[in-house]
N, C-alpha and C positions, 0 to 999 in steps of 0.2 A: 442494821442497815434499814436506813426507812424505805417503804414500799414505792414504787413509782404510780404516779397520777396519770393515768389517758384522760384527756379529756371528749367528751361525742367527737368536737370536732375536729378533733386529729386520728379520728378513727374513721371518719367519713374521708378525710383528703386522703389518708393511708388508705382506702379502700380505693377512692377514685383514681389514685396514682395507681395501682396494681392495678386496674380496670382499665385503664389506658396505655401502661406499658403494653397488658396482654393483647390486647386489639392491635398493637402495633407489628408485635410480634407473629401473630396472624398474617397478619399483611404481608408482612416479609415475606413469612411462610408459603403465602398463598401461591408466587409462582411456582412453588418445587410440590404442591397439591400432588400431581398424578404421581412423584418420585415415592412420597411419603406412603400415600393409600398402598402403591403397589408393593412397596417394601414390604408394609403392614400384611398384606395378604399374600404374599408370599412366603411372609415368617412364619405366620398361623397356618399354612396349607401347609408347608414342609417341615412341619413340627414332628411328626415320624421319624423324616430322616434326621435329624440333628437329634432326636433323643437317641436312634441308634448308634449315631457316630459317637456321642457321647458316653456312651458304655462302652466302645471298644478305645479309644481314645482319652487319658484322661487329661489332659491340658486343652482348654477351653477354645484356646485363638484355631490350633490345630484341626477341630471339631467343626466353627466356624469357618474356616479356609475353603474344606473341603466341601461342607454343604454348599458354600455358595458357586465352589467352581461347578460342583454337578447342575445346580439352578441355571447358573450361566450357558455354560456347555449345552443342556438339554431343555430348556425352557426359552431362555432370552432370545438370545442367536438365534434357532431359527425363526422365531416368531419377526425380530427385527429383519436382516435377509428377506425372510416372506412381504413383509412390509414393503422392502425397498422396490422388491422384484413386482410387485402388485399394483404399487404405485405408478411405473415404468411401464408397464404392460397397458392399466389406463390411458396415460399421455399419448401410446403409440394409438390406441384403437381413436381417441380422441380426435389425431391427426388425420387417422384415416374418413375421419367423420365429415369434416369438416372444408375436407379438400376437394368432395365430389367423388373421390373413388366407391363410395358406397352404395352412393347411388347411383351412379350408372350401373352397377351389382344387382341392384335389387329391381331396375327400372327394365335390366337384361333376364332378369329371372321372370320377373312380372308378363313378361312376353310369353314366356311358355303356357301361364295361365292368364288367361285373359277373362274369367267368369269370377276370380279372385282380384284382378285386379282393378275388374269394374267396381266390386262390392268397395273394395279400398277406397278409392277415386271417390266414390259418393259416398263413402263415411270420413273424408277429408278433404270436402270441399274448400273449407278454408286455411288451408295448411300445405303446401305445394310438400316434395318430397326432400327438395332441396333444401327448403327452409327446417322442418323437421331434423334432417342430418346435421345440417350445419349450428342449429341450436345445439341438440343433441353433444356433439363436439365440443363446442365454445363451453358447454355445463361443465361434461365430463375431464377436458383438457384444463380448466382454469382450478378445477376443485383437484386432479391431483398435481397442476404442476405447484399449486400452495401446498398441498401435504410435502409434495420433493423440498420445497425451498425452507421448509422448518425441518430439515432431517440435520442439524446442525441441534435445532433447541430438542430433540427428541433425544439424541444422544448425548446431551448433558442430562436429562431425564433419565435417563435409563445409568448413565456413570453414578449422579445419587442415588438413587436407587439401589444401585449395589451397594454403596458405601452402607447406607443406612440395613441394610440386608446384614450385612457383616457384623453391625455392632449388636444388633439385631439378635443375633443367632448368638453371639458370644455372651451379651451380656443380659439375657432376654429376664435372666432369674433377679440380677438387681435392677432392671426396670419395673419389672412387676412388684420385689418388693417399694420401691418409689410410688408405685401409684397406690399400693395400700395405703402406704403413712397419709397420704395428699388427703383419701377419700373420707369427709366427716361423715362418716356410718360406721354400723355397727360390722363385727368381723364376716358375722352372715350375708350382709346386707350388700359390701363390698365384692363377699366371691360371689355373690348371685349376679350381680353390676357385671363384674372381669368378662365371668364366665357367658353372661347374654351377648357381647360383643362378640368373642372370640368362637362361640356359636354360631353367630348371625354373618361374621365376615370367611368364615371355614362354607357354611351357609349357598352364601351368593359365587363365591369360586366354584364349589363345585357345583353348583346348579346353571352357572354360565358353562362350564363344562358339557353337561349332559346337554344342554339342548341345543349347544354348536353342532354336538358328537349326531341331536338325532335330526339335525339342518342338513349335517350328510350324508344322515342313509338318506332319507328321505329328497335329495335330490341326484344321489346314485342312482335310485329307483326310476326315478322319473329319467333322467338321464337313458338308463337301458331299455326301458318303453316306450323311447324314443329313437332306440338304436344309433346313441351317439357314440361315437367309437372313445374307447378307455372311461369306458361310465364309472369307475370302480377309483382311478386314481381321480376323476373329476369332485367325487364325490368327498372323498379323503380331502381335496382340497377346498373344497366348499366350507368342511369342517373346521378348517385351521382359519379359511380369513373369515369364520365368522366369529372365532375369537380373540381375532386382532384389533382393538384400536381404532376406531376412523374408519374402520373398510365393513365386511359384512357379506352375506351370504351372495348379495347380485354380482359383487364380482363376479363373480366365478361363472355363475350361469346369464348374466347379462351379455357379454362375449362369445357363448358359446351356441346363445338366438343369433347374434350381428350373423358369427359363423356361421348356421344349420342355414339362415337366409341370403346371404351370397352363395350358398354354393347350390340356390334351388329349391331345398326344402323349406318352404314355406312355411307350409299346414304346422310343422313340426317347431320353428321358427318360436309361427304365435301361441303354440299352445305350451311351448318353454316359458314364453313372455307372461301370460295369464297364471301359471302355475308359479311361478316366480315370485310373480309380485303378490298371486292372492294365499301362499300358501309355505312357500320354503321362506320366504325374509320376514314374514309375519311370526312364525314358527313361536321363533323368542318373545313375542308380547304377551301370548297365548302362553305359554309351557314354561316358562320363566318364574312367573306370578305362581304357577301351580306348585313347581317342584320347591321353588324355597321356602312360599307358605306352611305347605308341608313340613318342612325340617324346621321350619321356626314355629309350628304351631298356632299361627297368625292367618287373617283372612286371606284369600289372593286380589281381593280388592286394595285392602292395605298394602300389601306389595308391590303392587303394581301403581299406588299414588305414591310411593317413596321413593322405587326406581326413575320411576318419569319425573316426579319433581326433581331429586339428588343430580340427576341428567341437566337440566334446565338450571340448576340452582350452582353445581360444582364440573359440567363437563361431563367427560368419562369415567373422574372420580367417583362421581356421583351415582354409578353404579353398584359400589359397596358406601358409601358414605349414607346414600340417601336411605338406603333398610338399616344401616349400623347406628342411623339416629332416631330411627323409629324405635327399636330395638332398645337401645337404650332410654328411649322417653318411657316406653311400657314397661321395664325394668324399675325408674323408678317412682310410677304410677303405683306397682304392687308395691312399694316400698313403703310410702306415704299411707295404703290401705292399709299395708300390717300394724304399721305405727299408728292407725289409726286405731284399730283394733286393740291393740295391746296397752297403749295410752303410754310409751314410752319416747324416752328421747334420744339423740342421736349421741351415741359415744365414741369418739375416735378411734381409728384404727390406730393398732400398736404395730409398728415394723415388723414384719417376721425376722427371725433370728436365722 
């Protein structure tokens, strides 16, 4: 059998027709983005439990079923619920904003102090109270009643999501082996590749963890040094919506200033509002950079231009995508150095058996 002829340039259109199909396929991809990342980072973060179920369990779909009900059960749900309920609770304060009830609240508080309300009055001269409220409202009312009116595209979000979860967890061992055969490197080169992602997206889960987790001691604290009443569940909740999606630590304490200043306390009011903005919702910009630097061994400078651009560049994706491509460019920058070093060339991976 004689040998077959490529010629350049049927290696060039075959190249560019693959380059084209893949960019397309992207595209597609691109609106199911948040479904895929989070799948992604939920298969790698519940990698414990599915190797546990897995040993007691030996039929694979069974092993899968189960992780993903517990994931669902104990992760999804309430996260989405909290969402909805958070959403709702916005649009109501929003109404109230907006309608005048507030201000006459605060215009009736303001009476009682009248040496507070002068300093206010001349540090807003140009900004009546009314107008303040009623912006206020028109902000806060339009930005969640858009979050409400996409809880139809968040829940198809969240339906992929699972699915991809499930096949995820079942078939995780011949994905991975799929992506050895793909990778032109060597068998080293490849697991140092797997293993920098699944690092770096293990990584940024838990590292958004902890500094939700320390968003709400540290506004518990503040909370009972302000003697707000249930500082302990306020705080616990600060904790959850700062790891929700689109929402974030002021929830929780932005309502709970409206509240402390309707009902009179002021002083207490503005220095929720000061602490708020300059300390508990910053938390994450600050401690975020630190703690995953840390696990990835990378600058917090670095960090924190991958988070912020991945942000800008992919959404909320972008929260694990934008360190998972950092992460991966510096994986195979050492790559290129060893081979540079060693003077060899790239040999394909062979499938694991």
């Amino acid at each position: 059998m004689c040998p077959i002829m490529v010629t350049p340039w049927k290696n060039i259109a075959l190249f560019l027709l693959t380059l084209t199909v893949l960019v397309l396929c992207v595209l597609v991809l691109r609106v199911f983005l948040a479904a895929i990342v989070g799948a992604l980072v939920l298969a790698v973060a519940t990698q414990p439990l599915l190797r546990w179920l897995r040993k007691r369990l030996a039929n694979a779909t069974a092993a899968a079923s189960i992780a993903l009900f517990i994931v669902a059960i104990g992760i999804i749900l309430p996260g989405a619920l909290l969402a909805r309920i958070l959403g709702q609770y916005a649009v109501a304060i929003g109404a109230a904003l907006s309608n005048g009830a507030v201000e006459a609240a605060i215009r009736q508080a303001l009476n009682h102090h009248p040496q507070l309300a002068a300093l206010l009055q001349h540090g807003s001269r140009f900004l009546t109270w009314n107008n303040a409220a009623e912006r206020a409202g028109t902000f806060l009312s339009a930005h969640a009643i858009n979050l409400l009116s996409n809880s139809i595209a968040a829940l198809t979000q969240i339906v992929v999501m699972l699915f991809l979860l499930f096949f995820l967890y079942r078939d995780s061992r011949a994905a991975v082996r799929a992506l050895y055969s793909v990778l032109p490197m060597q068998q080293k080169e490849a697991l140092m590749l797997v293993t920098s992602m699944e690092g770096t997206i293990r990584a940024t889960f838990l590292g958004h963890l902890a500094v939700a987790a320390i968003q709400g001691i540290v506004a518990g604290i503040v909370f009972a040094i302000l003697r707000v009443t249930g500082a302990a569940p306020l705080g616990m909740l600060t904790a959850v919506a700062a790891m929700v999606p689109s929402f974030g630590a002021y929830v929780v304490w932005l309502p709970v200033a409206v509240y402390l200043g309707l009902a009179g306390r002021l002083i207490p009011a503005i220095l929720l509002i000061v602490i708020g903005a300059l300390i508990i919702s910053t938390l994450d910009n600050l401690l975020y950079p630190l703690l995953v630097g840390a696990q990835l061994r990378q600058h917090p400078a670095i960090i924190l231009l991958a988070l912020l651009g991945g942000i800008w560049m992919f959404g909320i994706a972008g929260l694990v995508l934008g360190p998972v491509l950092f992460s991966v460019a510096m994986a195979l920058l050492r790559i290129w150095h060893e081979r540079s070093q060693a003077g060899v060339e790239a040999i394909p991976v062979q499938p694991q058996q």
